[in-house]
DSSP file (Angstrom, degrees, kcal/mol; ACC not computed):
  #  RESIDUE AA STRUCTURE BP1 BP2  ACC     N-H-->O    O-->H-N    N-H-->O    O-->H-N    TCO  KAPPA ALPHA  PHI   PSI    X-CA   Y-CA   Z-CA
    1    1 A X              0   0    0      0, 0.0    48,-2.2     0, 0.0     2,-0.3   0.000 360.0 360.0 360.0 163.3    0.0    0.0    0.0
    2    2 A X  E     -A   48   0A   0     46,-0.2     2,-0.2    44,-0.1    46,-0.2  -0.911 360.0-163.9-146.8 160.7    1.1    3.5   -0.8
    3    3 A X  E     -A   47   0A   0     44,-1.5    44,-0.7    -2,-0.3     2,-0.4  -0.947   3.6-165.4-137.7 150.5    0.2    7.3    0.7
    4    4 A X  E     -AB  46  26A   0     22,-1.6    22,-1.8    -2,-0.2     2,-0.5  -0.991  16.3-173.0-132.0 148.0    0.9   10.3   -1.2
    5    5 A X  E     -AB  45  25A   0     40,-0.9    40,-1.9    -2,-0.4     2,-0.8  -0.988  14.7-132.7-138.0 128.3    0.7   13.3    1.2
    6    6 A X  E     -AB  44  24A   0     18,-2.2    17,-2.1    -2,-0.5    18,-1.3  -0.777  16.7-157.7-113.4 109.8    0.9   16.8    0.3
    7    7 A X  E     -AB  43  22A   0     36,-1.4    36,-2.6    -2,-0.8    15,-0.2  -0.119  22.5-111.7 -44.3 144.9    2.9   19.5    1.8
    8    8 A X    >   -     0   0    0     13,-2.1     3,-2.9    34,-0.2     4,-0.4  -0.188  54.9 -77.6 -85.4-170.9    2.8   22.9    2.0
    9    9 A X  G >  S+     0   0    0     32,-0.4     3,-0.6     1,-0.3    33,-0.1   0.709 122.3  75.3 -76.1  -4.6    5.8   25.3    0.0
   10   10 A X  G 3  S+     0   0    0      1,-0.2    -1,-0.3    31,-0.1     9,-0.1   0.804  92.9  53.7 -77.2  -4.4    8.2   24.7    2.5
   11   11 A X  G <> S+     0   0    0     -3,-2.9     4,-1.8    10,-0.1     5,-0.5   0.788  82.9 121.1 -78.3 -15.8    8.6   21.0    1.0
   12   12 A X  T <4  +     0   0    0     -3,-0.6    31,-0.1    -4,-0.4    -4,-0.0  -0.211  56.1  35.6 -75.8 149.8    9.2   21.9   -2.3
   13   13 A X  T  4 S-     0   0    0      1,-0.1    -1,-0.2     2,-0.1    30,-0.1   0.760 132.1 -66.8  70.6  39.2   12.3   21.2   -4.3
   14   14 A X  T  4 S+     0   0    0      1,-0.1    -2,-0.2    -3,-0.1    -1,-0.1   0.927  95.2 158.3  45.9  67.9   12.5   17.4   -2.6
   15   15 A X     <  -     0   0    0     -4,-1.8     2,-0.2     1,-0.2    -3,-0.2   0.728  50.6-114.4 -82.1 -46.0   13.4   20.4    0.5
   16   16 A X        -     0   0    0     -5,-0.5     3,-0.2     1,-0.1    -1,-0.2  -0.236  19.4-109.7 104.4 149.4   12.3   17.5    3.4
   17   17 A X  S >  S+     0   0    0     -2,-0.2     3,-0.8     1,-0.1    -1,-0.1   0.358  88.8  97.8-112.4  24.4    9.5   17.7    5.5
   18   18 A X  T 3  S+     0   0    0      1,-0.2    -1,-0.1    -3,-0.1    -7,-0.1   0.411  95.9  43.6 -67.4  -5.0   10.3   18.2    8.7
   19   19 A X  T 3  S+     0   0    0     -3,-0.2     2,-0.2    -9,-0.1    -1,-0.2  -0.037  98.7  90.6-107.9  18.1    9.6   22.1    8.1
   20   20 A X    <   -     0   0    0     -3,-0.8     2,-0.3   -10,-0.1    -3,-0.1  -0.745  67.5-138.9-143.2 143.8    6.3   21.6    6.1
   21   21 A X        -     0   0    0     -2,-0.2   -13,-2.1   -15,-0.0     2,-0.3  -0.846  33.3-106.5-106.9 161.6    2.6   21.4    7.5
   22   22 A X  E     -B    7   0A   0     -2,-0.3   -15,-0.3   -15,-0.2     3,-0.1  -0.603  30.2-175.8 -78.1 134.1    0.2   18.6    5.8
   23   23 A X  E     -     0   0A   0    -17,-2.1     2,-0.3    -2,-0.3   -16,-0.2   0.550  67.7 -26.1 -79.6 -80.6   -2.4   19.9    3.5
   24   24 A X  E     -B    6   0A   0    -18,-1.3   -18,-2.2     8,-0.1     2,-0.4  -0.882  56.6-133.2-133.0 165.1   -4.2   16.7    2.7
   25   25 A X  E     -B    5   0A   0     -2,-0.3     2,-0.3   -20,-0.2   -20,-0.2  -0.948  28.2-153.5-135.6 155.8   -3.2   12.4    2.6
   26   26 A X  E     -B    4   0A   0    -22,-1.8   -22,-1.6    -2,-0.4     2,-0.3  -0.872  29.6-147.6-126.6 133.3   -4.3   10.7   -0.4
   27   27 A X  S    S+     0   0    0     -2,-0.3     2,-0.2   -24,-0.2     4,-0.1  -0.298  93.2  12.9 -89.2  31.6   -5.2    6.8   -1.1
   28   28 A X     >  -     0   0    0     -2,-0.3     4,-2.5   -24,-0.1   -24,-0.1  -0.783  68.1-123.2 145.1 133.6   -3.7    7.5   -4.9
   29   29 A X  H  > S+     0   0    0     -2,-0.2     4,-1.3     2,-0.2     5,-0.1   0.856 113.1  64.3 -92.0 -18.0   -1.8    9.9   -6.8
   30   30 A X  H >> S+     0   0    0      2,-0.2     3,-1.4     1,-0.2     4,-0.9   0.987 110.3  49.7 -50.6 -55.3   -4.6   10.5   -9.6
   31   31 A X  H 34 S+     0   0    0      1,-0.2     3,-0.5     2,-0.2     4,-0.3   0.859 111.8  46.2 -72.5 -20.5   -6.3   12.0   -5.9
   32   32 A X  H 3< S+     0   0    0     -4,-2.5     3,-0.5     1,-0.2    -1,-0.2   0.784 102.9  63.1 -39.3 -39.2   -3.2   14.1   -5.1
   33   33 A X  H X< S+     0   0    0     -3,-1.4     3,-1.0    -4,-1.3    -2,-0.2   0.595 101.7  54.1 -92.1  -3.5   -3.0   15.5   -8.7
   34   34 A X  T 3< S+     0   0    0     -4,-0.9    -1,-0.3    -3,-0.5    -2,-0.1   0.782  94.0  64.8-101.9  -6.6   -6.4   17.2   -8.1
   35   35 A X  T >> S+     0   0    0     -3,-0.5     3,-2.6    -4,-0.3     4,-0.6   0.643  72.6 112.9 -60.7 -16.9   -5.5   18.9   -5.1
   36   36 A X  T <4 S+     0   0    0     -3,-1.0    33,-0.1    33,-0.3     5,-0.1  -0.334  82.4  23.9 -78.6 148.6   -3.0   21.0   -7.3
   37   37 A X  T >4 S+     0   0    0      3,-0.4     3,-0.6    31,-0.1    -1,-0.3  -0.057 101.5  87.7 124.9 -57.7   -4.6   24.7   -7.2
   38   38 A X  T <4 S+     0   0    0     -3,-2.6    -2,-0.1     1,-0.3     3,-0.1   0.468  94.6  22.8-116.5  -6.5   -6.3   24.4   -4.2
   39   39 A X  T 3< S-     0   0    0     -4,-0.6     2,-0.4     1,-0.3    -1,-0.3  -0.009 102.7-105.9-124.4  19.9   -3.7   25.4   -1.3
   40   40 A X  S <  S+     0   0    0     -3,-0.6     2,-1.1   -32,-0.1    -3,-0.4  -0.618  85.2   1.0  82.2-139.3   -0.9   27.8   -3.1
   41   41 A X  S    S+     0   0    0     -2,-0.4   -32,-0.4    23,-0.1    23,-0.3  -0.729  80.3 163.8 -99.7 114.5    2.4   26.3   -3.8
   42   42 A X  E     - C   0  63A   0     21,-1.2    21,-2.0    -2,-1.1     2,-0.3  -0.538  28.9-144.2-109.5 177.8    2.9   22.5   -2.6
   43   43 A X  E     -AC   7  62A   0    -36,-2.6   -36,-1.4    19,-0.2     2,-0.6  -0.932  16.9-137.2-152.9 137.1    5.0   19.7   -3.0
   44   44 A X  E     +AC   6  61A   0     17,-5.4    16,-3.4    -2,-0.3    17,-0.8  -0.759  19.3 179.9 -99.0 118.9    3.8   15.8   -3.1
   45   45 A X  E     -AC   5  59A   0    -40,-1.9   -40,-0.9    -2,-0.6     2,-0.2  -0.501  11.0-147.5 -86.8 154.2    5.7   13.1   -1.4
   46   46 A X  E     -AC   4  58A   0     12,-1.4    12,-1.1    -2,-0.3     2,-0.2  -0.634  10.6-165.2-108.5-175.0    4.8    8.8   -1.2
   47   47 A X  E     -A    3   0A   0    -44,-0.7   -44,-1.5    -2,-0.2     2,-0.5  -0.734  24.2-127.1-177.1 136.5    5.2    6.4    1.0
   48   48 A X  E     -AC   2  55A   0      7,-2.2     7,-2.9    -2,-0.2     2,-0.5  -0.691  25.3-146.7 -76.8 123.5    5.3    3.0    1.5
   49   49 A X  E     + C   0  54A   0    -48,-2.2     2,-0.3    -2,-0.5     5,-0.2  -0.854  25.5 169.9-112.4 138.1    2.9    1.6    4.5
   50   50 A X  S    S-     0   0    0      3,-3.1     3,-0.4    -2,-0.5    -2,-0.0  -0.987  72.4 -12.5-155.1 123.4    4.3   -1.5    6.3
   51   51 A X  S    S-     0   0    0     -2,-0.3    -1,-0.1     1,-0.2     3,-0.1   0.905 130.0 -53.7  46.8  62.2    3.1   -2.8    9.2
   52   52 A X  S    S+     0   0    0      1,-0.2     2,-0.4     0, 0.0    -1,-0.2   0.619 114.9 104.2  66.8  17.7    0.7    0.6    9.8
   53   53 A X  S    S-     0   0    0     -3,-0.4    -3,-3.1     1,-0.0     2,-0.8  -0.932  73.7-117.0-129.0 149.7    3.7    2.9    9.5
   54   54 A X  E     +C   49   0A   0     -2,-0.4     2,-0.3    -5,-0.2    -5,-0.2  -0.704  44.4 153.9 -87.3 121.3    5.1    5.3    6.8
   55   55 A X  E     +C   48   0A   0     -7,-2.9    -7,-2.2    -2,-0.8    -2,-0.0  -0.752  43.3  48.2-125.1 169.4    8.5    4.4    5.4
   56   56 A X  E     -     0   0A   0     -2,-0.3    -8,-0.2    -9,-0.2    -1,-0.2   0.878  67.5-154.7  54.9  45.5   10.2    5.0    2.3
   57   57 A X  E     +     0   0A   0     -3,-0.2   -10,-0.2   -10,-0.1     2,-0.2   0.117  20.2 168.8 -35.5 137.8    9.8    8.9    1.6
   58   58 A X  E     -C   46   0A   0    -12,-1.1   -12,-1.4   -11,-0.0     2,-0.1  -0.707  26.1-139.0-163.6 124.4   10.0    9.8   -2.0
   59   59 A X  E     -C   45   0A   0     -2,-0.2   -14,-0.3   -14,-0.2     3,-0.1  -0.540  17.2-175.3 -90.4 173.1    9.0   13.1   -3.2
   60   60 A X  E     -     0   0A   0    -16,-3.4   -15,-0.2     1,-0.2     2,-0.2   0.575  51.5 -29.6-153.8 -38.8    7.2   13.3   -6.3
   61   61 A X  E     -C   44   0A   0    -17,-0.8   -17,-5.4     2,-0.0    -1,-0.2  -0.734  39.6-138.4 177.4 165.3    6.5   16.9   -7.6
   62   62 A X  E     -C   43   0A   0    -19,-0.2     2,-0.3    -2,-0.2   -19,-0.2  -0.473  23.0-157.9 -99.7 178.6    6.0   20.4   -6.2
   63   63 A X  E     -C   42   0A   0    -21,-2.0   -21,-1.2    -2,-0.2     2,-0.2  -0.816   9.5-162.6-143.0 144.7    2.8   23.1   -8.1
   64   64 A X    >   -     0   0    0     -2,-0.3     3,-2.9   -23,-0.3   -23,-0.1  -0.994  32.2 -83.4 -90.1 136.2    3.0   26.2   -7.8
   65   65 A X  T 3  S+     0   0    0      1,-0.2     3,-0.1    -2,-0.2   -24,-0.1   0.026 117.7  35.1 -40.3 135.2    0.3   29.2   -8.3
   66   66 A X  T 3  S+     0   0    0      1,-0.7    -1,-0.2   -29,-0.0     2,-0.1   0.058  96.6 100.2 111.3 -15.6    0.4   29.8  -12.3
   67   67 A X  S <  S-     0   0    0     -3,-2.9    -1,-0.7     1,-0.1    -4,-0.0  -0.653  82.7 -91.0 -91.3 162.0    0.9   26.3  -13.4
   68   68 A X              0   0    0     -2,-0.1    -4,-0.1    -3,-0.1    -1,-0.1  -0.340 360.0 360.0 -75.1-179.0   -1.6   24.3  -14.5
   69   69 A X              0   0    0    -33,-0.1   -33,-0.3    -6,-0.1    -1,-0.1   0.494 360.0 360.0-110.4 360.0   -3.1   22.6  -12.6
């Protein structure tokens, strides 16, 4: 199983997220990609979940306001 959770701009540029608040977690990255828009400039991470825990960070792309979306 997989999570994709989206950060706010301080994740962006694979940045880390230990400086970042959560916007939303996602079952699916088709349900991440519709989020893009809707909080300002983000960035999306994965994870692998194993045995209820998130492991195996991997970031996956920032938006910012002006792209599409």
């Amino acid at each position: 199983m997989k999570m994709w959770i989206l950060y706010d701009g301080r994740a962006c540029g694979n940045a880390g997220t230990d400086d970042a608040s959560v916007l939303v977690a996602c079952d699916s990255a088709k349900e991440a990609d519709v989020y893009k828009g809707d909080y300002g400039s983000m960035a999306c991470y994965s994870y692998d979940i194993v045995d209820g825990k998130l492991v195996n960070r991997q970031w996956e792309w920032d938006w910012h306001p002006g792209e599409p979306a």
